[in-house]
C-alpha positions as CSV (number, residue, x, y, z in Angstrom):
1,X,34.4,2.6,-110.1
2,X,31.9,5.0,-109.8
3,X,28.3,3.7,-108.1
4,X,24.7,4.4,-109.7
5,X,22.3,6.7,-107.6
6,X,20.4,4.2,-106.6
7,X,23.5,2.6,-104.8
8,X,25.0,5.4,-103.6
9,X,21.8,6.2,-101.4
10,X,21.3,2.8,-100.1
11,X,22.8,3.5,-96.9
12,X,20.5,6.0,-96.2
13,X,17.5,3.7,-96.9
14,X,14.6,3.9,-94.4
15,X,13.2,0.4,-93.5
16,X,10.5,-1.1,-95.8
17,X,9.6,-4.6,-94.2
18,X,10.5,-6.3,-91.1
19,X,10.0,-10.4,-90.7
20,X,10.4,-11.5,-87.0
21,X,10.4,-15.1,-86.3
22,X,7.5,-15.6,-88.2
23,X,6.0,-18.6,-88.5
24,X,3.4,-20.3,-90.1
25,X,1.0,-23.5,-89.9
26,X,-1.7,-24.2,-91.5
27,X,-4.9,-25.8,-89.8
28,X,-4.2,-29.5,-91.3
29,X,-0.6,-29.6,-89.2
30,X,1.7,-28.2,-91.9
31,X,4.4,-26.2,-91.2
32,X,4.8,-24.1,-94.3
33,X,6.8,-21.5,-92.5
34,X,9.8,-22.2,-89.5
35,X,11.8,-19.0,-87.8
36,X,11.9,-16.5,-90.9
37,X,13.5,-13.5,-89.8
38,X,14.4,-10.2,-93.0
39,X,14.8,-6.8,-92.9
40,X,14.4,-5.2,-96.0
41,X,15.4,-1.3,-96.9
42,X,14.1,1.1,-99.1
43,X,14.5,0.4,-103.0
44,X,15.9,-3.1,-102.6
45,X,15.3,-5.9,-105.1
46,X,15.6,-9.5,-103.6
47,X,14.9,-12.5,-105.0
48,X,13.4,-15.6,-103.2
49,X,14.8,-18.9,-104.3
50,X,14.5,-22.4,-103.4
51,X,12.8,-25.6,-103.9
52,X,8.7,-26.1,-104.4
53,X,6.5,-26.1,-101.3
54,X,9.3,-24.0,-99.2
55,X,6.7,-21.5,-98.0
56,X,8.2,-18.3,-100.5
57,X,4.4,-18.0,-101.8
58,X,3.2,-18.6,-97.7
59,X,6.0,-15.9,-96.8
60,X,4.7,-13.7,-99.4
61,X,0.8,-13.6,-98.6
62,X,1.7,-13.3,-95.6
63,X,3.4,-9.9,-96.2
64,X,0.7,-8.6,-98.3
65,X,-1.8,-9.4,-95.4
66,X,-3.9,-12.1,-97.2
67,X,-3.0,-14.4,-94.4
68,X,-1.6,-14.1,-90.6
69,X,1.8,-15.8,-89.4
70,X,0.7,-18.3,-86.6
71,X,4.1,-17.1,-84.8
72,X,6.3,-14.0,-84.6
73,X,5.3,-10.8,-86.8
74,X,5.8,-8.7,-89.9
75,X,5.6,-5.1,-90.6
76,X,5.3,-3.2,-93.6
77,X,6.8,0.6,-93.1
78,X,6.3,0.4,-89.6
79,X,2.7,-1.1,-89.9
80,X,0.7,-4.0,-89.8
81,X,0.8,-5.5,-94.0
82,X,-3.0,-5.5,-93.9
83,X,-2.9,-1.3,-92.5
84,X,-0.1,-1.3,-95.8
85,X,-2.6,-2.4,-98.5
86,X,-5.1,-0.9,-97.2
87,X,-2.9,2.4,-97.9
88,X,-2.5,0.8,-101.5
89,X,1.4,0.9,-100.2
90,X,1.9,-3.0,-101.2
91,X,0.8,-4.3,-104.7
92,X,1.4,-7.7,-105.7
93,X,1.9,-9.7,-109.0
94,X,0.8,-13.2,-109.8
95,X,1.9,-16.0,-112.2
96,X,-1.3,-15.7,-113.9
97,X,-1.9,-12.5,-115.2
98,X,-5.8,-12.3,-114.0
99,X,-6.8,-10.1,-116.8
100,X,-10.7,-9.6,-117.5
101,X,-10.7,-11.1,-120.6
102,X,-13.6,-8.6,-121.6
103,X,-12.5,-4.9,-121.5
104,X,-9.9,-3.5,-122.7
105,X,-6.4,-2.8,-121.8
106,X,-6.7,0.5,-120.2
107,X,-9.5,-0.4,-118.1
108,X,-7.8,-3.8,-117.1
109,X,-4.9,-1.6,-115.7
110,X,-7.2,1.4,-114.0
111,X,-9.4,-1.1,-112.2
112,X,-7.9,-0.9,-109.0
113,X,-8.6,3.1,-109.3
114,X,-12.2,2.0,-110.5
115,X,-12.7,-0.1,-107.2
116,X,-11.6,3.5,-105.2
117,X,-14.1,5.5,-106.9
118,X,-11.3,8.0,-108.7
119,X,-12.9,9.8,-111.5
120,X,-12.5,8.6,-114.8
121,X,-10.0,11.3,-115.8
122,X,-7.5,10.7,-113.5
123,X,-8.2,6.8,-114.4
124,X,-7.3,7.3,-118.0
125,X,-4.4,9.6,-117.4
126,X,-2.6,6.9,-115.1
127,X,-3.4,4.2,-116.9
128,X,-1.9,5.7,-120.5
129,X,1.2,6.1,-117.7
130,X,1.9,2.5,-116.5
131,X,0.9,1.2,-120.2
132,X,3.5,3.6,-121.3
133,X,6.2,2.5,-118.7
134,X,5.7,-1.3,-120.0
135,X,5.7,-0.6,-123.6
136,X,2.5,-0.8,-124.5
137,X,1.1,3.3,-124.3
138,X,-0.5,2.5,-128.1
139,X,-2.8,-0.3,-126.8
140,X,-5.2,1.2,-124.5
141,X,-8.1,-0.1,-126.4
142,X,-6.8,-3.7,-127.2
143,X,-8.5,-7.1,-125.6
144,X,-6.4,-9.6,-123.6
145,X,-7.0,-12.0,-126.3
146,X,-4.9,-10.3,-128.8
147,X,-2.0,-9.8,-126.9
148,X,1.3,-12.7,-126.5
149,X,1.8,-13.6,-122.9
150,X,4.3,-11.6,-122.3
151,X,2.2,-9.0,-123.3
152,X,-0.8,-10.0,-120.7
153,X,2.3,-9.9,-117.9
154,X,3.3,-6.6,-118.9
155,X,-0.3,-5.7,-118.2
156,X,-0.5,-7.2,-114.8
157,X,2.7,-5.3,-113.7
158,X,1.4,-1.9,-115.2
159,X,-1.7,-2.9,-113.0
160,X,-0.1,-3.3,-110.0
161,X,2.3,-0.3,-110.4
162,X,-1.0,2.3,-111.1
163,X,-1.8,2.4,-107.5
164,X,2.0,4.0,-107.1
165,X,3.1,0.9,-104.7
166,X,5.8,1.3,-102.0
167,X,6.6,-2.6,-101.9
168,X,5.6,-4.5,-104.9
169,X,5.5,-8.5,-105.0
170,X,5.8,-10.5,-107.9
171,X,5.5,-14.1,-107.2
172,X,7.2,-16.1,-110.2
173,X,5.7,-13.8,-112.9
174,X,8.1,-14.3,-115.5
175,X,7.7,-18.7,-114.9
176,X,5.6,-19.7,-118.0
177,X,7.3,-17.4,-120.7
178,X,10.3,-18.6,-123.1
179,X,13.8,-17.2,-122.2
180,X,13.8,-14.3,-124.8
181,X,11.0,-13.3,-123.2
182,X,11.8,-13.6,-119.7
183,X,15.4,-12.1,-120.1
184,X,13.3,-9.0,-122.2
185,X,10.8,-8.3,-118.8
186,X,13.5,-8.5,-116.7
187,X,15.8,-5.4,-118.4
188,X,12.1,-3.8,-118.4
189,X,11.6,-4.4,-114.9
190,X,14.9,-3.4,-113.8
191,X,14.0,0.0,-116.1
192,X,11.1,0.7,-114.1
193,X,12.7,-0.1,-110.9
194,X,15.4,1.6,-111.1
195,X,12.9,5.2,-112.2
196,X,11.4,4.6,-108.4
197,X,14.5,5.1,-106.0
198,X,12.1,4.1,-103.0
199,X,10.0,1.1,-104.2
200,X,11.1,-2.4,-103.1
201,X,10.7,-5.3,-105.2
202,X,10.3,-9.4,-103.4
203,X,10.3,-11.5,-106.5
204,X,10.1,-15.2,-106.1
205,X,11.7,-17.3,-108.5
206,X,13.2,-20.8,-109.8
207,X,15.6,-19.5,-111.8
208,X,19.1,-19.1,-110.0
209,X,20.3,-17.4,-113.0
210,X,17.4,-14.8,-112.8
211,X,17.6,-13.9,-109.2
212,X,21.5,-13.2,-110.0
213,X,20.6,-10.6,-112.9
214,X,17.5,-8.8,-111.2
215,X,18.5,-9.2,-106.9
216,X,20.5,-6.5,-104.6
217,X,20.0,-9.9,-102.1
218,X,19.0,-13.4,-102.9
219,X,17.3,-14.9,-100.3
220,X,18.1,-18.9,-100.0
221,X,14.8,-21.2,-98.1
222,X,14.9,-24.8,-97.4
223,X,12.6,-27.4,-98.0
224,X,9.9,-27.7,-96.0
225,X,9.5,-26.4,-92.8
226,X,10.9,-23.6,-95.2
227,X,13.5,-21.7,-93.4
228,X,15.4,-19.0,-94.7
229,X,18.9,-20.7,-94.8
230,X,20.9,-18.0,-96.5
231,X,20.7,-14.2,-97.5
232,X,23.5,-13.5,-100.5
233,X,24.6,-10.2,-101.4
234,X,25.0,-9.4,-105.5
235,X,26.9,-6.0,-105.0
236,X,27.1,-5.9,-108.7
237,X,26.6,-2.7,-110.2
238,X,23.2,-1.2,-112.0
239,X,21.9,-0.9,-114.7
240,X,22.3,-4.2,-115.7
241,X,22.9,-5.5,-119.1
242,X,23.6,-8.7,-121.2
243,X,27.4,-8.1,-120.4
244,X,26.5,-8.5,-116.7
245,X,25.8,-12.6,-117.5
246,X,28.5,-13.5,-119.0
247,X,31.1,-11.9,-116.4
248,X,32.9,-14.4,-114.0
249,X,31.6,-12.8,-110.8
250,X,27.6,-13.8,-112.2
251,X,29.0,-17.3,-112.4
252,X,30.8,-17.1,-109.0
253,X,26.9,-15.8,-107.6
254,X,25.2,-18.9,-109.5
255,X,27.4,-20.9,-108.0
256,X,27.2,-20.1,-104.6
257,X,23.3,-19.5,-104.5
258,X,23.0,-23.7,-106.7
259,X,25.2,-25.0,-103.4
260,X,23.2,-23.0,-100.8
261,X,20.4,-24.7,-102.3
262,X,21.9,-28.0,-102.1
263,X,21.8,-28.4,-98.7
């Protein structure tokens, strides 16, 4: 069986993050955080699962430099995650899409340029760019309001992806959308994924079944202190499709990620 591109270069892929028995605990005595250690490559997808209050959201501000581990340390291309952003190397994704409910899409999506002081031009050019790499390129001038919520998460990603990101973090983006919808966003986002052999994608979600279809690795944390208790390959081959689901090796990987979580 002959391998995609992206696959066939991963052995060659440079190192994109580093976690080093990081920890983290937060002033009131909580451990949110216990001996996480990852290396992540180049153009990986992985997929954080487990249980509420594991520290995956902790883990994650963490590497986009909104908060320091109290132990151990992380670096983003060879840097500290705050040098990253500040390069406008990491871009992350929320569950709420954060939209200004007051101007339009285009100027939604160019904002971060707005904030760097790039001239208009360039703004409009790469914002008709990301809207056109979500779907929605004939929209530009739409408010918020009119738009489903799938819609306003298509947005968000298109704003995250306008700054050209090297690692992007999407932190349960797809949680508060119906399944047609969900399972729609993630072809998408495999689509644009796959377009950038070098970006890496951390996606944290609930849905075993989810991490299968969009993860190179799922990454397994434990209650709290969360811990990560398990890192499981999906060699399964891209692009990805509605097929994919219904094979017996995605059932074999649900399987083994719902008893990793188990215990």
């Amino acid at each position: 069986m002959l391998l995609t591109e992206r696959q066939a270069t991963e052995s060659n892929k440079g190192t994109m993050l580093v976690i080093d028995d990081v920890g983290k605990i937060y002033p009131n005595g909580t451990i949110a955080v216990q001996h996480a250690n990852l290396n992540v490559g180049e153009g990986e997808f992985l997929c954080f699962v487990g249980p509420s209050g594991c520290g995956k959201s902790t883990i994650f501000n963490m590497i986009a430099g909104l908060t320091e581990p109290t132990s151990g340390s992380l670096s983003v291309l060879g840097d500290s995650p705050k040098a990253a952003r500040k390069r406008n190397e990491i871009a992350f994704v929320f569950q709420e899409h954060t939209l200004l409910p007051w101007s339009k899409l285009i100027d939604n999506v160019t904002m971060p340029l707005t904030l760097r002081g790039v001239s208009k031009k360039e703004r409009v050019a790469e914002g008709e760019r990301v809207l056109e790499l979500v779907g929605l390129k004939d929209y530009t001038k739409v408010l918020p309001r009119e738009l489903s919520g799938g819609m306003k998460m298509r947005v968000s990603i298109a704003r995250a992806l306008i700054s050209r990101p090297k690692l992007l973090l999407m932190d349960e983006p797809f949680g508060a959308l119906d399944e047609i919808t969900r399972q729609t966003l993630q072809d998408e986002l495999l689509n644009i994924w796959e377009q950038d052999k070098k970006m890496s994608v951390l996606f944290i979600t609930h849905n075993v079944f989810e991490s299968i279809f969009l993860s190179t690795r799922v990454v397994v944390m434990t209650p709290r202190p969360g811990k990560i208790s398990d890192i499981i390959d999906i060699p399964s081959l891209y692009p990805r499709d509605d097929e994919f689901r219904t094979r017996p090796a995605f059932g074999d990987y649900v399987r083994r990620v719902s008893e990793v979580l188990k215990h």
